[in-house]
C-alpha positions in Angstrom: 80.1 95.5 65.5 80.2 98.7 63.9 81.2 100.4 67.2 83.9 97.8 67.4 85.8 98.6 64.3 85.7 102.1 65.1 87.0 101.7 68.4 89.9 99.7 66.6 90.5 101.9 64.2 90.9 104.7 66.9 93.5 102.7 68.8 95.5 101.8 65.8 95.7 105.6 64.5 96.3 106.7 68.2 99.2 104.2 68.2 100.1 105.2 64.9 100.4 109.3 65.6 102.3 108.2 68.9 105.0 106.4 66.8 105.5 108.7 64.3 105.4 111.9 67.0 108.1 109.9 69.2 110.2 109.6 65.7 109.9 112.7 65.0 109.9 115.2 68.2 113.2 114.3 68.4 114.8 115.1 64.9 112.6 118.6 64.8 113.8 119.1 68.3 117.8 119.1 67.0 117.0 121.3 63.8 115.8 123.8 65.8 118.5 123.6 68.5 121.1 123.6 66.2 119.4 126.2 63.5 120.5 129.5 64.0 117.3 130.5 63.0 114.4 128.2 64.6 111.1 128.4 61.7 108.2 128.5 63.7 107.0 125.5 63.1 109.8 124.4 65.1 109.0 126.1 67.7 105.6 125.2 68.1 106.3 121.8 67.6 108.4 122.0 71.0 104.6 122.2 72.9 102.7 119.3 70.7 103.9 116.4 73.5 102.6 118.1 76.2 99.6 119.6 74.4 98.6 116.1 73.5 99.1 114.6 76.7 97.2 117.1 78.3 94.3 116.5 76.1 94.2 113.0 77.1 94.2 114.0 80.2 91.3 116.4 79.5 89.0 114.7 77.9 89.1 111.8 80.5 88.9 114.5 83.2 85.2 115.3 84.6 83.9 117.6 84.2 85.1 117.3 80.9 83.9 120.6 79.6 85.7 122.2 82.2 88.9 120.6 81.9 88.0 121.2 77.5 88.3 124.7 77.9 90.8 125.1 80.0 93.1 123.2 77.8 91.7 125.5 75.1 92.5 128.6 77.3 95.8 127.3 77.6 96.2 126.9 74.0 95.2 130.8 73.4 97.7 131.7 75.5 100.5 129.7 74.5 99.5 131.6 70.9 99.1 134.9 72.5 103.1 134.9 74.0 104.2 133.2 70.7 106.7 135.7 70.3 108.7 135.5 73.8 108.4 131.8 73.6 110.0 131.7 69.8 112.9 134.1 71.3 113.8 131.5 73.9 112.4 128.5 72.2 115.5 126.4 73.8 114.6 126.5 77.2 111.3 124.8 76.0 112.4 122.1 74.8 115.2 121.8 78.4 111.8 122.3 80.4 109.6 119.1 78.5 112.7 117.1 78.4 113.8 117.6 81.9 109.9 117.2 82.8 109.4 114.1 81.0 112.1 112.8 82.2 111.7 113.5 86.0 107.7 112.5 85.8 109.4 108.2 84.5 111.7 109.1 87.7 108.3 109.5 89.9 106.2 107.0 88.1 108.9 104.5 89.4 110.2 106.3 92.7 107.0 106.7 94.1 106.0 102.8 94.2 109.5 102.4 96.6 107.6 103.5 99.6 106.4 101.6 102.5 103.8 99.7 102.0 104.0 99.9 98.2 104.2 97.4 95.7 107.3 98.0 92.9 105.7 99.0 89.9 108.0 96.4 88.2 106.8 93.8 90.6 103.1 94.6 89.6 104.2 94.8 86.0 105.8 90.5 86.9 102.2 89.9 88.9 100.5 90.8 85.7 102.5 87.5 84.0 102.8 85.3 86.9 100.1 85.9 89.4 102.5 85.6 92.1 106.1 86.3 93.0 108.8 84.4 95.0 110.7 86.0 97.7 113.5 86.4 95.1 111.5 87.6 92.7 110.4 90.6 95.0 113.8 91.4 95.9 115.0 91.6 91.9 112.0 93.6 91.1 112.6 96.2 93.6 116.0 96.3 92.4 114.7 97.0 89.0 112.4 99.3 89.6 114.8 101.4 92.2 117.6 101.0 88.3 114.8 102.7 86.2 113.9 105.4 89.1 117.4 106.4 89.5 118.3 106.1 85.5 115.4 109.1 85.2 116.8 110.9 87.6 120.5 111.1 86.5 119.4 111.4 83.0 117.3 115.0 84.0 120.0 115.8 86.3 122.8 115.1 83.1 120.3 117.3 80.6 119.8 120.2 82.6 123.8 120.4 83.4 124.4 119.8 79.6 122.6 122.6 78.9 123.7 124.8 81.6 127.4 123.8 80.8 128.2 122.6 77.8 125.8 124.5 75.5 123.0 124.0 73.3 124.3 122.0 70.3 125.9 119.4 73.0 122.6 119.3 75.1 120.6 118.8 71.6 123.0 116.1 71.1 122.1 114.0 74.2 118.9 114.7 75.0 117.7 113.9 71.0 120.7 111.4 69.8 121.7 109.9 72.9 118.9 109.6 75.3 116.8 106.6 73.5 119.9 104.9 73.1 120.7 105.1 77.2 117.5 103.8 77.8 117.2 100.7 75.0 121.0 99.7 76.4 119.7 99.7 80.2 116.5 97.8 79.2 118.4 95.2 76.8 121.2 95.1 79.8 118.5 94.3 82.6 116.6 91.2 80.1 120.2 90.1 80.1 120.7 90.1 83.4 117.1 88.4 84.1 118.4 85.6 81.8 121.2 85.0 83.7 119.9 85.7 87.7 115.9 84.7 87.6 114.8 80.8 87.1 113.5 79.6 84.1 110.4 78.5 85.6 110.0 82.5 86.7 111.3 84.0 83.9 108.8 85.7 81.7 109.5 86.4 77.4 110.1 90.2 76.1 106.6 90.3 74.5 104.6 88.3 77.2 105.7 91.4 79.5 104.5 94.2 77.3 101.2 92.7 76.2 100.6 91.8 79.9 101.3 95.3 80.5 99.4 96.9 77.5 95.9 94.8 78.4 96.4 95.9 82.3 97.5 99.2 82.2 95.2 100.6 84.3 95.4 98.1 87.1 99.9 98.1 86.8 99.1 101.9 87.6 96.7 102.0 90.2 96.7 98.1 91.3 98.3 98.7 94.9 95.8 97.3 96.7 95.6 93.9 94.1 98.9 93.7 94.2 99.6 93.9 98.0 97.9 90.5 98.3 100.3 88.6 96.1 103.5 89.8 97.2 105.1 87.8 100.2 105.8 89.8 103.1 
């Protein structure tokens, strides 16, 4: 029981720290794009995304001291070039955001391939345990709509920046970006209303619980998946 709680209460302050760093990367992100002067904090702030995913990533990794310290090492020498990093702090913040953005594209992209199973249509076999033939064909759609949203969206950023300047690019990729995304998701459940059947149409929060309990299996499920989709 005891070991119960506290794995509860480490998921809940994981999901906690997540929410409040998606809130605010983005605001300290503009204030330091727009500030003529970025505070250091600022500036390291730009690495604390990829410095926590990378810990994740770590610490599930075996050998796990290994993978420990050379997160560790990286962190020294992150600390160690402080000073070149703080002089073109900018083109951190264009490199995660452009990174981030291009690892959604090939998190989707990369399930379009023969033989693979959409990762939306493994996200709609987690809720139905089957799909129709139409149901395959408005999945892949789907999935090929978020691959290629990614995409143009790291495309658009890095030409914002390129272009039109740092207090524009700082505009979309803090202000702007979220937005894109809620409007295409919100857009798409439209859509579903509309084009899918009743009888195959799955709720907003039935399809991210289904998807929070089976995480591992949407990611890595091909060969699951494969079995249920009619070929």
């Amino acid at each position: 029981m005891e070991a119960h709680n506290t794995g509860m209460w480490l998921r809940r302050a994981r999901a906690v720290g997540t929410a409040v760093l998606v809130v605010a990367y983005p605001l300290v992100s503009y204030r330091a794009n727009v500030a003529r002067h970025a505070e250091p904090f600022d500036v390291l702030f730009a690495f604390v995304p990829l410095l926590a995913l990378s810990f994740g990533a770590a610490w599930t990794g075996r050998p796990r001291g290994f993978w420990l310290t050379a997160w560790g090492a990286a962190c020294l020498v992150l600390w160690r070039y402080r000073a070149p990093i703080a002089a073109h702090y900018s083109w951190v913040y264009l490199v995660e955001d452009v990174a981030m953005l291009l690892l959604l594209c090939s998190v989707f992209a990369r399930t379009l391939g023969p033989s693979r199973t959409p990762l939306v249509s493994r996200l709609s076999l987690l809720v139905h345990g089957s799909l129709s033939p139409f149901l395959v064909r408005y999945t892949r759609r789907v999935t090929q709509v978020w691959a290629a949203l990614f995409g143009a969206m790291a495309i658009a950023s890095l030409l914002l920046f390129l272009v039109a300047g740092v207090r524009v690019w700082a505009l979309y990729a803090n202000a702007l970006a979220w937005p894109i995304m809620i409007l295409v998701f919100v857009g798409e459940y439209l859509v579903r209303r509309v084009v899918v059947p009743p009888e195959e149409r799955a709720g907003f929060l039935q399809v991210v619980f289904a998807g929070r309990r089976h995480w591992h299996n949407l990611m890595a499920g091909e060969r699951r998946a494969a079995r249920h989709i009619p070929q």
